[in-house]
FIKEFI-607454 format. One record per residue: residue number from 0; x, y, z of N, C-alpha, C, O in turn. Coordinates in pm, whole numbers. Each point is the difference from the previous one (the first is absolute). Layout:
[NUM,[X,Y,Z],[X,Y,Z],[X,Y,Z],[X,Y,Z]]
...
END
This chain:
[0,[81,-119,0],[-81,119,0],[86,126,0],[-11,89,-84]]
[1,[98,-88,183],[122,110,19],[43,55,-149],[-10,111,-52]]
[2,[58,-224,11],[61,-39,-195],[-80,106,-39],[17,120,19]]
[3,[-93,-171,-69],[-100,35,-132],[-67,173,121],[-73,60,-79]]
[4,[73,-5,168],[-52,89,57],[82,94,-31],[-36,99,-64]]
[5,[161,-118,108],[184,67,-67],[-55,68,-98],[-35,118,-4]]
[6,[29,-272,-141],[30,70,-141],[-98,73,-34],[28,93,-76]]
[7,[-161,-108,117],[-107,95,-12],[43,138,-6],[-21,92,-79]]
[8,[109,-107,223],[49,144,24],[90,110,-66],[-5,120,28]]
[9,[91,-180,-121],[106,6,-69],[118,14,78],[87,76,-43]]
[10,[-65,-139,156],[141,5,40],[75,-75,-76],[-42,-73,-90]]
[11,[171,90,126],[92,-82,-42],[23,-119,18],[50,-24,110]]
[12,[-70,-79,-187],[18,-111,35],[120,-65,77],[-31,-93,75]]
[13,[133,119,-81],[141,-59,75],[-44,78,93],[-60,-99,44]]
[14,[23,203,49],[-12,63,122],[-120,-117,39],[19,-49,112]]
[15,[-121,5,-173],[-86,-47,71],[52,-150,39],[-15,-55,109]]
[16,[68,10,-206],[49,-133,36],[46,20,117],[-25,-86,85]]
[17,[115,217,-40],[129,-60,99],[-127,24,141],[14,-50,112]]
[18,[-142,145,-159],[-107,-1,153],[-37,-152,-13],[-37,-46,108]]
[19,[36,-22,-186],[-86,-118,4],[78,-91,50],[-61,-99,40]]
[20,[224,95,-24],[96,-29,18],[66,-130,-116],[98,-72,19]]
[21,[-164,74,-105],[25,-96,-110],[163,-29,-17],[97,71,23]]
[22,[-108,-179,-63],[196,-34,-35],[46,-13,-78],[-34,-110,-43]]
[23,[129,170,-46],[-2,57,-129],[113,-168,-30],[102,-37,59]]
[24,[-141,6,-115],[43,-144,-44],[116,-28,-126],[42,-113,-25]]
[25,[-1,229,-46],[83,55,-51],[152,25,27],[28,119,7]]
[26,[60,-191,7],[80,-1,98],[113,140,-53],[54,86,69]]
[27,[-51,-102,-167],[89,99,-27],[-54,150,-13],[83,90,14]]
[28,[-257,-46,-46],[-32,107,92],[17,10,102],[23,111,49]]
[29,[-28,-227,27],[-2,3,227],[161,62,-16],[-9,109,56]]
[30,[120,-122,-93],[118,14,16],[24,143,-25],[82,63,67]]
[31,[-172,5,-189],[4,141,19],[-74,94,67],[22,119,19]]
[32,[-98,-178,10],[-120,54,167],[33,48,63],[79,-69,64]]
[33,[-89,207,-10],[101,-13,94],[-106,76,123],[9,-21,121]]
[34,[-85,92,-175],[-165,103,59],[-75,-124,57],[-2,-120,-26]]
[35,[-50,193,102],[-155,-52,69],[-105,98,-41],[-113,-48,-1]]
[36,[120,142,-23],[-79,121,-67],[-156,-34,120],[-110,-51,-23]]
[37,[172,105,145],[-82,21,100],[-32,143,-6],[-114,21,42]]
[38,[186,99,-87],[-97,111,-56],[-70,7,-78],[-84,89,2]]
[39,[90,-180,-103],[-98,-33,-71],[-87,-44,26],[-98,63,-42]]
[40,[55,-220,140],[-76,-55,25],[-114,75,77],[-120,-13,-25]]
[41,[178,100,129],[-48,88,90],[-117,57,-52],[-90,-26,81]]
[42,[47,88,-172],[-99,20,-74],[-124,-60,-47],[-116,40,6]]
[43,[163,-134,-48],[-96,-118,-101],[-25,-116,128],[-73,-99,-13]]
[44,[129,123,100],[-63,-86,151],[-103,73,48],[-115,-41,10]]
[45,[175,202,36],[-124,70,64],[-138,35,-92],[-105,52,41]]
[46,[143,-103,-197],[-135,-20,-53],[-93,-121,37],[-117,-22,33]]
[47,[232,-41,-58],[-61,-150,28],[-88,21,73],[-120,-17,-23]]
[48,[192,76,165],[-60,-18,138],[-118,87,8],[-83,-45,79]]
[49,[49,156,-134],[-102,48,-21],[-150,-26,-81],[-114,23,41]]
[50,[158,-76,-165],[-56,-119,-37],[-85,-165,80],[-108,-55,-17]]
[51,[179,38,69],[-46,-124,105],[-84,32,103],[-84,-73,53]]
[52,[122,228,-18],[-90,55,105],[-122,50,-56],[-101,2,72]]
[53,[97,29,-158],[-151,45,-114],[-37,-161,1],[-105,-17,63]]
[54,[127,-30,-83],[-58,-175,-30],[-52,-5,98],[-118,-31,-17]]
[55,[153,54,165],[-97,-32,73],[-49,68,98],[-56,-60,91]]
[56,[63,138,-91],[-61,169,33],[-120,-32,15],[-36,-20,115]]
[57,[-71,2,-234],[-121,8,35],[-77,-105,89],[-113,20,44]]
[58,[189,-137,-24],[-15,-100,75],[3,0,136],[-96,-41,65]]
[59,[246,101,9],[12,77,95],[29,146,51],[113,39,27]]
[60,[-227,39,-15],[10,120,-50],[78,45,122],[83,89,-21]]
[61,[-98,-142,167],[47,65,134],[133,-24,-4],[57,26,107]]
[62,[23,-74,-208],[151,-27,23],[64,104,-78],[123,7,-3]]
END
């Protein structure tokens, strides 16, 4: 759900992988890796997270 919610969004895909924590299986990209691109992620999480909270918002409105 996360996946496909991302690309909706147009983030970047390699930033979202690394929130999703996916493992880049590529060995000789992993070797030039060298980022976690946690300023990046920082963003497209606190959407996330805003997002998830609209999902169920109307369900529990007192939280």
């Amino acid at each position: 759900m996360g996946r496909t919610w991302f690309a909706e969004q147009d983030f970047n895909f390699v930033h979202c992988e690394y929130c999703l924590a996916h493992r880049v299986e590529n060995q000789v990209q992993l070797s030039y890796q060298r980022s976690d691109y946690l300023e990046q992620r920082r963003p497209i999480m606190e959407a996330w997270d805003n997002y998830v909270e609209s999902c169920f918002a109307p369900y529990f409105p007192d939280l």
